[in-house]
C-alpha angles and dihedrals in degrees: 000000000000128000127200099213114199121207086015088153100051138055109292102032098042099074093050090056099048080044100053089036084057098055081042104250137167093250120166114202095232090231133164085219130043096198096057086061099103101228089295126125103283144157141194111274125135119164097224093062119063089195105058091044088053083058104046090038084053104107109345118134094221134024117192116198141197139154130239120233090248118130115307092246088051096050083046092060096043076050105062095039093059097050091037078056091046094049089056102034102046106205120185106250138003130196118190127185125206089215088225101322103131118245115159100068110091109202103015127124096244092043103126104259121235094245095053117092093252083051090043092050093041091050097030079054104049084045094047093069086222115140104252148140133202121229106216103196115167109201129009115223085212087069077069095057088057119123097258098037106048098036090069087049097049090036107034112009093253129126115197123198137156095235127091116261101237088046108118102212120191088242113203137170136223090250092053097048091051088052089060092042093055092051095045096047091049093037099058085174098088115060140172133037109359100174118202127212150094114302116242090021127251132255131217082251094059097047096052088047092059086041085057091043091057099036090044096227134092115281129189131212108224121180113230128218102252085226095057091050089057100067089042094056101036097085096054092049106011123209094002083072094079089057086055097046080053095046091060101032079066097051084061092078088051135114085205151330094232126138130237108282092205085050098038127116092246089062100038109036112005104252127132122191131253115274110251079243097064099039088059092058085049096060 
């Protein structure tokens, strides 16, 4: 069985290829350039060009997707090129994770709408035919382990975050999402939204509370202004920063970031995600 694995040398995509090399499977590291590949399996797929993604989608058993935080009119276009790919190459199975952009709340303001490139994949997706399911994870505990946010806790106690503190968030991590991605890439027999994430979610509080745990100090949880983390953020992503600060000034007016108990991974496929404990040994 072979997978084309996109972003498998970044963040996201990187814990779902060691993953699937460990359990010795055939994964391709999704690269523009095959000799930047570093001697790993690798094939020919940049987003930007339909041609090269036909070629690497042709044949593979699994495809797993997700988009970069470049400019929206950039991720629509990537967008359209990988279903477009999908539609004429016809691989087995695709999984494709919305990287936090909410998805499984009909009718709410912060749903992903149906012109933006998430909306574009999820509906390209359901009207391709092509087996295929969505993971739906909220926060990333890795946003915590960024420059500006885990230096005040290591220096000062103080954990700052653009969220409210009484705000319970459906906290994952990359390795958990890539858990849920493997099985769902092998199991083609569960498809549509899995969300991924702690249930009941997690406040600011909570968190600082485990970071204290694991640093063996006191550690406070402080809500930070959305606009101040986006300066913050902006050198390390550029423009896409602004969507972000957005993203969270809107969760401001919100009761709580949670998935959906009946479409999470604990219901579906029997997969819980990591303690907030554990995952900080692991990093």
């Amino acid at each position: 069985m072979s997978f084309v694995i996109h972003g498998a040398t970044g963040a996201q995509g990187a814990p779902l290829f060691d993953l699937m090399l460990e359990k010795g499977l055939d994964a391709r590291a999704a690269v523009r350039d095959l000799d930047k590949s570093g001697g790993r399996p690798a094939v020919l797929a940049d987003t930007a060009s339909l041609p090269s993604l036909e070629a690497a989608y042709r044949n593979a058993d699994g495809i797993f997707v997700h988009l970069p935080q470049v400019p929206e009119p950039l991720r629509v276009e990537y967008a359209g090129n990988i279903l477009t790919a999908i539609e004429r190459s016809r691989p087995t199975r695709v999984v494709f994770s919305t990287s936090g952009a909410i998805v499984d709340e009909p009718g709410s303001p912060l749903q992903a709408g149906e012109d933006s490139a998430i909306g574009l994949l999820l509906r390209g997706l359901r009207d391709s035919g092509v087996s295929h399911a969505v993971i739906a994870p909220r926060l990333y505990l890795e946003n915590l382990t960024l420059p500006m946010v885990i230096e005040p806790v290591k220096a000062t106690g103080i954990l700052r975050y653009p969220i409210r503190a009484d705000l319970p968030v459906s906290w994952s991590s990359h390795a958990d999402v890539a858990e849920v991605a493997l099985r769902l890439l092998t199991d083609t027999s569960v498809s549509g939204i899995v969300g991924v994430g702690h249930l009941p979610g997690l406040t600011g509080p909570q968190l600082a509370e485990a970071f204290g745990a694991h640093l063996g100090r006191a550690v406070i949880f402080v809500s930070q202004p959305p606009e101040e983390f986006r300066t913050e953020l902006e050198p390390f992503i550029g423009p896409a920063a602004a969507a972000i600060a957005s993203f969270y000034q809107a969760l401001s007016e919100r009761r709580d970031n949670v998935i959906a108990e009946a479409t999470s991974a604990q219901a579906l496929i029997g997969l819980s995600p990591r303690r907030v404990a554990d995952w900080l040994k692991s990093v």
